[in-house]
PyMOL Python script that loads the backbone (N, CA, C, O; Angstrom):
from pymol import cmd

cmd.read_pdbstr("""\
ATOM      1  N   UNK A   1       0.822  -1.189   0.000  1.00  0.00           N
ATOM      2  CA  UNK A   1       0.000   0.000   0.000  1.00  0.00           C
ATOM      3  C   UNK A   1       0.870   1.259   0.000  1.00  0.00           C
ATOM      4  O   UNK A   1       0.607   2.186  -0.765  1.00  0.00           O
ATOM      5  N   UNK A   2       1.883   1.303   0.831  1.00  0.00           N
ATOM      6  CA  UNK A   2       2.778   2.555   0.687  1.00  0.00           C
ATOM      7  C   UNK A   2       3.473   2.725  -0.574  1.00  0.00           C
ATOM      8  O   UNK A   2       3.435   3.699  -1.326  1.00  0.00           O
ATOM      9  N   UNK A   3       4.270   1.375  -0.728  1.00  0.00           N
ATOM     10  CA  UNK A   3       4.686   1.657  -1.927  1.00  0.00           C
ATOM     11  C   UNK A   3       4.474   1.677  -2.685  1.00  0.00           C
ATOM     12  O   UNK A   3       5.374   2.022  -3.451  1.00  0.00           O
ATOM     13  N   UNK A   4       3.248   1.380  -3.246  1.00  0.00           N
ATOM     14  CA  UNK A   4       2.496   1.688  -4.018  1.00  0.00           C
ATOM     15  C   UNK A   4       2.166   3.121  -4.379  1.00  0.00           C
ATOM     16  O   UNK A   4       2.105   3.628  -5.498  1.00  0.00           O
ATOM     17  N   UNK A   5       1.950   3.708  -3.092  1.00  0.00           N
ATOM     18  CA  UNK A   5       1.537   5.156  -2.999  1.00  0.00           C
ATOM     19  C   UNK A   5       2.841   5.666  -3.413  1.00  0.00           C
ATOM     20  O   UNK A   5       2.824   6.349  -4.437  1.00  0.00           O
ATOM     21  N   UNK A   6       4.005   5.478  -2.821  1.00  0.00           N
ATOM     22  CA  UNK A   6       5.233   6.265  -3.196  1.00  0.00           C
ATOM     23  C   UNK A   6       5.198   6.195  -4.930  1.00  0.00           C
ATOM     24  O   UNK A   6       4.967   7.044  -5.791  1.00  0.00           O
ATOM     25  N   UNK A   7       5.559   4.701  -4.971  1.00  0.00           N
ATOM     26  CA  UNK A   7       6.329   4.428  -6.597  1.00  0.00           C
ATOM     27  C   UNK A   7       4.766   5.784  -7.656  1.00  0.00           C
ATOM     28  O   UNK A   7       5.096   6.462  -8.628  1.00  0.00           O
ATOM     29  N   UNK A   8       3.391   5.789  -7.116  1.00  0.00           N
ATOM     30  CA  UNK A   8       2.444   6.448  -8.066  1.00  0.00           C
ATOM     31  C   UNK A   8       2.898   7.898  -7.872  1.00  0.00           C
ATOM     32  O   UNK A   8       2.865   8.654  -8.843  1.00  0.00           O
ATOM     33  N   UNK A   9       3.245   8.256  -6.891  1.00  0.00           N
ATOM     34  CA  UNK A   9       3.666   9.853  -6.308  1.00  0.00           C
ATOM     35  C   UNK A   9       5.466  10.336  -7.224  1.00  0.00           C
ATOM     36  O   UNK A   9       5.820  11.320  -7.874  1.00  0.00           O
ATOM     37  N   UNK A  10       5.925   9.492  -6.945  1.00  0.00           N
ATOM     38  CA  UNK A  10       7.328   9.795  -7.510  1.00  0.00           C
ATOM     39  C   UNK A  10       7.501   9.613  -9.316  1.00  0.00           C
ATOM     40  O   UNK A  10       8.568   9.815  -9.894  1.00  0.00           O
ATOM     41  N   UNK A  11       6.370   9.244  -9.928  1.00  0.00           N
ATOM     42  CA  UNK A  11       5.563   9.232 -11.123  1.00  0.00           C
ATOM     43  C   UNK A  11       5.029  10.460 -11.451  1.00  0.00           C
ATOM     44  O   UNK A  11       4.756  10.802 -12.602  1.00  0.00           O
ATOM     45  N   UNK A  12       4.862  11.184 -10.381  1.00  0.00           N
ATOM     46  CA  UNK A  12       3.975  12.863 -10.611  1.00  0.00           C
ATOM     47  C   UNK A  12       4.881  13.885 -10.341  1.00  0.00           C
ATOM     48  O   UNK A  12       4.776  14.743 -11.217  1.00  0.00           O
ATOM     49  N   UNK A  13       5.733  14.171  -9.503  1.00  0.00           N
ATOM     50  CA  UNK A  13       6.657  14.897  -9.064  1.00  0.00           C
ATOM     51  C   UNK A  13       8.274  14.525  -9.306  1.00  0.00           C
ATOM     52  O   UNK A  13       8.616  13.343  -9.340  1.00  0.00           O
ATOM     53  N   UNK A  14       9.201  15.556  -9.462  1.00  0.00           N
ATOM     54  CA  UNK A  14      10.294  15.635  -9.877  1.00  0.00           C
ATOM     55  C   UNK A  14      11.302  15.129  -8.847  1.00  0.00           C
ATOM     56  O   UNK A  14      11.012  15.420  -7.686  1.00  0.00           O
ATOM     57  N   UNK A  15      12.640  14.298  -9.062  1.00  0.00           N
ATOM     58  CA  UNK A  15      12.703  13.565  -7.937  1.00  0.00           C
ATOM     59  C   UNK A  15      13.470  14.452  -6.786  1.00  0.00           C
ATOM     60  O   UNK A  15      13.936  13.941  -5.768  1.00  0.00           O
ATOM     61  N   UNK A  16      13.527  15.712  -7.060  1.00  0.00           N
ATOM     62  CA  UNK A  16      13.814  17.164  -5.606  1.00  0.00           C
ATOM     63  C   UNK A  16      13.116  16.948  -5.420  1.00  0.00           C
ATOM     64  O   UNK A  16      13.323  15.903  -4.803  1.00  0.00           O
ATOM     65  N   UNK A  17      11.454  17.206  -5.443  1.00  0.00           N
ATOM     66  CA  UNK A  17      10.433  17.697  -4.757  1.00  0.00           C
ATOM     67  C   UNK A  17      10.456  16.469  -3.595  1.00  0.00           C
ATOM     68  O   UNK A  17      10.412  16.584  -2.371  1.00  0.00           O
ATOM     69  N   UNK A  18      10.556  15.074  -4.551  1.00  0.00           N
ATOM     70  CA  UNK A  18       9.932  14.104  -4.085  1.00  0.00           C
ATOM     71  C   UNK A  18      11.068  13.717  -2.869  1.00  0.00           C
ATOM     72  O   UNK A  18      10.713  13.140  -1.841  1.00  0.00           O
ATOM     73  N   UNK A  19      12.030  13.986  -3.045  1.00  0.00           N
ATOM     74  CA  UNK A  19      13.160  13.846  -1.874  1.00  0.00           C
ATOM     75  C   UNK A  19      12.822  15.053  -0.674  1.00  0.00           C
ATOM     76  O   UNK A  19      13.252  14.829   0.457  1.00  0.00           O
ATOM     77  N   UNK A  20      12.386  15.778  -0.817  1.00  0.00           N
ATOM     78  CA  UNK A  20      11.881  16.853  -0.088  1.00  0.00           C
ATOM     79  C   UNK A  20      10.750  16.458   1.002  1.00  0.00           C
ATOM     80  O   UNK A  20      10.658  16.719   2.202  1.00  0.00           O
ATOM     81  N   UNK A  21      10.080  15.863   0.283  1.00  0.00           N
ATOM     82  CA  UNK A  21       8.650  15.825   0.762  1.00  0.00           C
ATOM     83  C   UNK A  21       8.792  14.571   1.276  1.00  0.00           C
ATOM     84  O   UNK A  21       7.730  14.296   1.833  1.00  0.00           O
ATOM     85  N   UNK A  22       9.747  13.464   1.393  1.00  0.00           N
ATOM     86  CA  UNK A  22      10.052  12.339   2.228  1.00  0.00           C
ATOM     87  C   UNK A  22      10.832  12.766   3.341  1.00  0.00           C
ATOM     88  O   UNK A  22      10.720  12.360   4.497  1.00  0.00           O
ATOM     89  N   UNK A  23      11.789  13.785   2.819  1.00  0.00           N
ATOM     90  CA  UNK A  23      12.432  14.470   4.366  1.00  0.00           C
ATOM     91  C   UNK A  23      11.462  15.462   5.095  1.00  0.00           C
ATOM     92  O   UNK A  23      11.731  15.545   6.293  1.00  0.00           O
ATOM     93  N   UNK A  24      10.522  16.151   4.738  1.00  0.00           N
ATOM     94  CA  UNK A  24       9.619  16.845   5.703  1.00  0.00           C
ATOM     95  C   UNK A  24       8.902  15.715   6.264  1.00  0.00           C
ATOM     96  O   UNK A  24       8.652  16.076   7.414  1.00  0.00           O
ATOM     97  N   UNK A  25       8.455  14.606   6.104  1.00  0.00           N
ATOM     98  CA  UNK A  25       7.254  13.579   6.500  1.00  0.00           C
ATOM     99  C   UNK A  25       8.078  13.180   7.482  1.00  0.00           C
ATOM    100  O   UNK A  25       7.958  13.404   8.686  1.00  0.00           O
ATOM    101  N   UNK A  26       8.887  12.603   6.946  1.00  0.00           N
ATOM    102  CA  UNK A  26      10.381  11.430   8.298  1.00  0.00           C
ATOM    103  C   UNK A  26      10.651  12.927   9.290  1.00  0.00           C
ATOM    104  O   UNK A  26      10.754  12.482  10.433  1.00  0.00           O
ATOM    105  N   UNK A  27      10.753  13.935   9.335  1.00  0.00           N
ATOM    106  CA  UNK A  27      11.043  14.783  10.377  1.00  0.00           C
ATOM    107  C   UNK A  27       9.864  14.752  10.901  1.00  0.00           C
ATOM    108  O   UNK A  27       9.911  14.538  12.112  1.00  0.00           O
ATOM    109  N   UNK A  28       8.545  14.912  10.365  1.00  0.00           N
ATOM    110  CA  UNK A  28       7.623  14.856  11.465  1.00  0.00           C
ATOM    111  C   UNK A  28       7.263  13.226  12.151  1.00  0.00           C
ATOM    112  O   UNK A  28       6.698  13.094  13.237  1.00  0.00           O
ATOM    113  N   UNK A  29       7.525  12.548  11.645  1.00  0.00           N
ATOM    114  CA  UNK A  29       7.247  10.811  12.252  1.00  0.00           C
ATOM    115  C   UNK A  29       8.366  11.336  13.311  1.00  0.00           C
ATOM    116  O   UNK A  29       7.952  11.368  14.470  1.00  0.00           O
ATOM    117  N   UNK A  30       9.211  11.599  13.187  1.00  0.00           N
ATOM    118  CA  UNK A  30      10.645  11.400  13.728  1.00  0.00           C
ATOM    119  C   UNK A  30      10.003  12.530  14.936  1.00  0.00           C
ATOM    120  O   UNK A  30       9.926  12.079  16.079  1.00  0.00           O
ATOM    121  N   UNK A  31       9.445  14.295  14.652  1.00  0.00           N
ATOM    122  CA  UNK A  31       8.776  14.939  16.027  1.00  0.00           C
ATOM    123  C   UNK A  31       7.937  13.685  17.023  1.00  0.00           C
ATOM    124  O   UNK A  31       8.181  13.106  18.081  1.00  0.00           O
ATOM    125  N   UNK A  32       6.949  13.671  16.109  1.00  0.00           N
ATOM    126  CA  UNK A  32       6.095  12.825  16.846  1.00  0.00           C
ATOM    127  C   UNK A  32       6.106  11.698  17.876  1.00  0.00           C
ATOM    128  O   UNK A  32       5.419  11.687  18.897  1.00  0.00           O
ATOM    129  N   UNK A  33       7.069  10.634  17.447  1.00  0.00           N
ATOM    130  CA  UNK A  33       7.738  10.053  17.864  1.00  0.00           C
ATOM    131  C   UNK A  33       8.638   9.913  19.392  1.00  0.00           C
ATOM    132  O   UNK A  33       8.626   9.285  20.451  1.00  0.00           O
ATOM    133  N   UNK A  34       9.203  10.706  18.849  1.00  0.00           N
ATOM    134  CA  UNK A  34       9.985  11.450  20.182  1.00  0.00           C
ATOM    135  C   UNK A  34       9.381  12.107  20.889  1.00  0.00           C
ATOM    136  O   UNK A  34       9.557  11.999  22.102  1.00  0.00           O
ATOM    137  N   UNK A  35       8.504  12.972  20.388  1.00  0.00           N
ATOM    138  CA  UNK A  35       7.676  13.803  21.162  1.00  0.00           C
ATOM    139  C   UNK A  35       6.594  13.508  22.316  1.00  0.00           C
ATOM    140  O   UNK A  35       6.362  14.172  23.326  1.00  0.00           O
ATOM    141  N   UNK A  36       5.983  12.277  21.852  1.00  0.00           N
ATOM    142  CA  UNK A  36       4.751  11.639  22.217  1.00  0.00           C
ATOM    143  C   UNK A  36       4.556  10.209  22.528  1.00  0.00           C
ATOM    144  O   UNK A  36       3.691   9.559  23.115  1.00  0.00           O
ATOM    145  N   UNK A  37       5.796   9.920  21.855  1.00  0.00           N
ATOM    146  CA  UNK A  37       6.015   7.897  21.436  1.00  0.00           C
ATOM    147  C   UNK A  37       4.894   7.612  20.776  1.00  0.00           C
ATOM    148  O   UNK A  37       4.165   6.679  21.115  1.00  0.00           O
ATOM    149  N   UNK A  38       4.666   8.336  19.840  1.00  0.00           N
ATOM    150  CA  UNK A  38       3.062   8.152  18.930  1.00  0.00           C
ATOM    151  C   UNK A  38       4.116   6.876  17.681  1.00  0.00           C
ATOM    152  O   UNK A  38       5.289   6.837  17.310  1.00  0.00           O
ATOM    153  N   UNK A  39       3.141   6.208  17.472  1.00  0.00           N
ATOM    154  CA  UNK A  39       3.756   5.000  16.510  1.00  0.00           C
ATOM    155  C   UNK A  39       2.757   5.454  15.114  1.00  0.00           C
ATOM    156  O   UNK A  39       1.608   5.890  15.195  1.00  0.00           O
ATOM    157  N   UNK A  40       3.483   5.237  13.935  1.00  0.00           N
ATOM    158  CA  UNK A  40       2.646   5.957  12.518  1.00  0.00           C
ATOM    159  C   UNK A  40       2.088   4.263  12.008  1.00  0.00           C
ATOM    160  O   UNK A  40       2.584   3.165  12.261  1.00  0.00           O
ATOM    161  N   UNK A  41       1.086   4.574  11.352  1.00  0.00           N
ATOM    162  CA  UNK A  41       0.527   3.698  10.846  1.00  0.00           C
ATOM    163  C   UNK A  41       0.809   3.627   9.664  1.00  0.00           C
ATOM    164  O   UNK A  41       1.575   4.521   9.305  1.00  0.00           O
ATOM    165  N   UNK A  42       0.375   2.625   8.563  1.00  0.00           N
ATOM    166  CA  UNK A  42       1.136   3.030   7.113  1.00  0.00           C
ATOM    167  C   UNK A  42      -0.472   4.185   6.282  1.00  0.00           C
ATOM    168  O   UNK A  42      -0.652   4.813   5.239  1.00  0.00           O
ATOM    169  N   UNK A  43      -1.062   3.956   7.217  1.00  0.00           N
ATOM    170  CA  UNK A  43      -2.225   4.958   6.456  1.00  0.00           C
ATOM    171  C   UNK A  43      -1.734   6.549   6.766  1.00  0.00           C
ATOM    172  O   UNK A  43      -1.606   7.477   5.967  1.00  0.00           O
ATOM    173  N   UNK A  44      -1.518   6.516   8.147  1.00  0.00           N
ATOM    174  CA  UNK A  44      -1.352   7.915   8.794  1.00  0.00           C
ATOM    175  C   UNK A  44       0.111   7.853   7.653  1.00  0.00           C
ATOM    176  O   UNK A  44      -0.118   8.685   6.775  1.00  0.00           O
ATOM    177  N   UNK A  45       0.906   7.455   7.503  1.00  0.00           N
ATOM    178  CA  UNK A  45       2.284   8.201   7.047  1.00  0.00           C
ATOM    179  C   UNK A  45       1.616   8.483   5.730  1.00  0.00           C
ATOM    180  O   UNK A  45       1.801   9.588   5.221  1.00  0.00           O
ATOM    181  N   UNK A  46       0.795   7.518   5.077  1.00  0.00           N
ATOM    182  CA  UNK A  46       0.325   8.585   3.878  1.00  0.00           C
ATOM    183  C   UNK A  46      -0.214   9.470   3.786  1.00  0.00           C
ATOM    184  O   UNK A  46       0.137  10.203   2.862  1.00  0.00           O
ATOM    185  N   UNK A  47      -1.415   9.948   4.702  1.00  0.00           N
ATOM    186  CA  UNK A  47      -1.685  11.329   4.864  1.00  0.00           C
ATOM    187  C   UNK A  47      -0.886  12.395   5.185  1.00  0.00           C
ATOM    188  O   UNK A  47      -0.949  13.526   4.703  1.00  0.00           O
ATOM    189  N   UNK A  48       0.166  11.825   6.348  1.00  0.00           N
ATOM    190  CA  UNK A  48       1.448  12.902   6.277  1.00  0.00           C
ATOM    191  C   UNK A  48       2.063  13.470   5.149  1.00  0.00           C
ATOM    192  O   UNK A  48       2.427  14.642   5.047  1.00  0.00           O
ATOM    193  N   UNK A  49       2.208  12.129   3.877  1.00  0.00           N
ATOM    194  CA  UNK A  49       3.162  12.376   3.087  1.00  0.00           C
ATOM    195  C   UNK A  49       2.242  13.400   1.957  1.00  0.00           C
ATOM    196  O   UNK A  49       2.709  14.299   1.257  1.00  0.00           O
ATOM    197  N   UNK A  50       1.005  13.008   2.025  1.00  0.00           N
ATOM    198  CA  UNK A  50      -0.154  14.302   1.193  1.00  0.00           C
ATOM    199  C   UNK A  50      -0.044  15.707   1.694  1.00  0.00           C
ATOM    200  O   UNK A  50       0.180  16.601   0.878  1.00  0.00           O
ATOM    201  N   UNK A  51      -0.208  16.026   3.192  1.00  0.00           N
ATOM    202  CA  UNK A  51      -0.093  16.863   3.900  1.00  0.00           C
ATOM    203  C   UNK A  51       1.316  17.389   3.716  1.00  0.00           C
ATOM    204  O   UNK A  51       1.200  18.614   3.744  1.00  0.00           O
ATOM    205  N   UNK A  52       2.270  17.150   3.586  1.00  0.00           N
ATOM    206  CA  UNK A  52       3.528  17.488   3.180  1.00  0.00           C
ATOM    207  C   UNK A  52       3.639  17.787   1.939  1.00  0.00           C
ATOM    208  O   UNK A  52       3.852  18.957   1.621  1.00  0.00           O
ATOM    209  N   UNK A  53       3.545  16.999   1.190  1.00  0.00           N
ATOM    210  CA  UNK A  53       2.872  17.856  -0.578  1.00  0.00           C
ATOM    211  C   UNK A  53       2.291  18.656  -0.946  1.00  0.00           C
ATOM    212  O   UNK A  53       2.621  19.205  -1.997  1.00  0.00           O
ATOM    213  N   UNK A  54       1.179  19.062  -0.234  1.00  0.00           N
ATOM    214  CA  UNK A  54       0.405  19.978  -0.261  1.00  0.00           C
ATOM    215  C   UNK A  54       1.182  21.380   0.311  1.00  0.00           C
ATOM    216  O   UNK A  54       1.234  22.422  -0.342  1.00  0.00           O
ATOM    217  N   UNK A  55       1.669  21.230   1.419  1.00  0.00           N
ATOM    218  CA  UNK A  55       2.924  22.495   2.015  1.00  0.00           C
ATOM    219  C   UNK A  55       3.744  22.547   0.850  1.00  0.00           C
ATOM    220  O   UNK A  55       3.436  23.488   0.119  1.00  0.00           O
ATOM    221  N   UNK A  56       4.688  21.845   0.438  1.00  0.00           N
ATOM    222  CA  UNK A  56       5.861  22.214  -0.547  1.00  0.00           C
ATOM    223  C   UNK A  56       5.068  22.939  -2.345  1.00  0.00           C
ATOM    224  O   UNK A  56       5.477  23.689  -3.232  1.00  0.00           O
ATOM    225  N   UNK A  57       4.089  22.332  -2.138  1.00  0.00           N
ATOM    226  CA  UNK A  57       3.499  23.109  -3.616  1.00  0.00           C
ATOM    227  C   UNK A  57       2.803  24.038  -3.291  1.00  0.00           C
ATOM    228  O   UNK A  57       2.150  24.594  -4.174  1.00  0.00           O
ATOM    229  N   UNK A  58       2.725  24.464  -2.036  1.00  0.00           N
ATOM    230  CA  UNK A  58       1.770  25.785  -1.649  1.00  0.00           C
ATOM    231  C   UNK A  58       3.138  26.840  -1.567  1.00  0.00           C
ATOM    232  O   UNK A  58       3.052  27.897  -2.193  1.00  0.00           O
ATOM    233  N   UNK A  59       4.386  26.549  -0.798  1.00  0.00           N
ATOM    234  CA  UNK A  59       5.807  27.006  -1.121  1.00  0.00           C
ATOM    235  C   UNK A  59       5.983  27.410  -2.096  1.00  0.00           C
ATOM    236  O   UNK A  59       5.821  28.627  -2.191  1.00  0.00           O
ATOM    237  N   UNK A  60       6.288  26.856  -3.005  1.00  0.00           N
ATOM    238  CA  UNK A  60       6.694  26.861  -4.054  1.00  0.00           C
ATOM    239  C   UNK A  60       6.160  27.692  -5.305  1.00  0.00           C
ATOM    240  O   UNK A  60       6.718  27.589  -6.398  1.00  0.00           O
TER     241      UNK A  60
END
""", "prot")
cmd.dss("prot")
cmd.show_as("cartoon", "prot")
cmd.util.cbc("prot")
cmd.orient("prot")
């Protein structure tokens, strides 16, 4: 299911963006984490990784 989602995402975006938007997601698993001991699900990391896409093309 993820990779799935990745390999269709890295199909749409250029592979900066897409390296970008895997390092904003892993910094927030990585807040969270530490922050809370919150554990990501593979659904929740895909909404992260949308939610993070959505920031870098609103950037940009």
């Amino acid at each position: 299911m993820v990779l799935e989602f990745l390999n269709d995402l890295k199909s749409k975006v250029s592979k900066k963006d897409f390296n970008i938007i895997f390092a904003m997601t892993r910094e927030d698993i990585r807040f969270n984490r530490k922050s809370f001991n919150k554990k990501t699900t593979p659904e929740e990391f895909i909404e992260i990784f949308k939610r993070c896409c959505v920031a870098l093309s609103r950037c940009s």
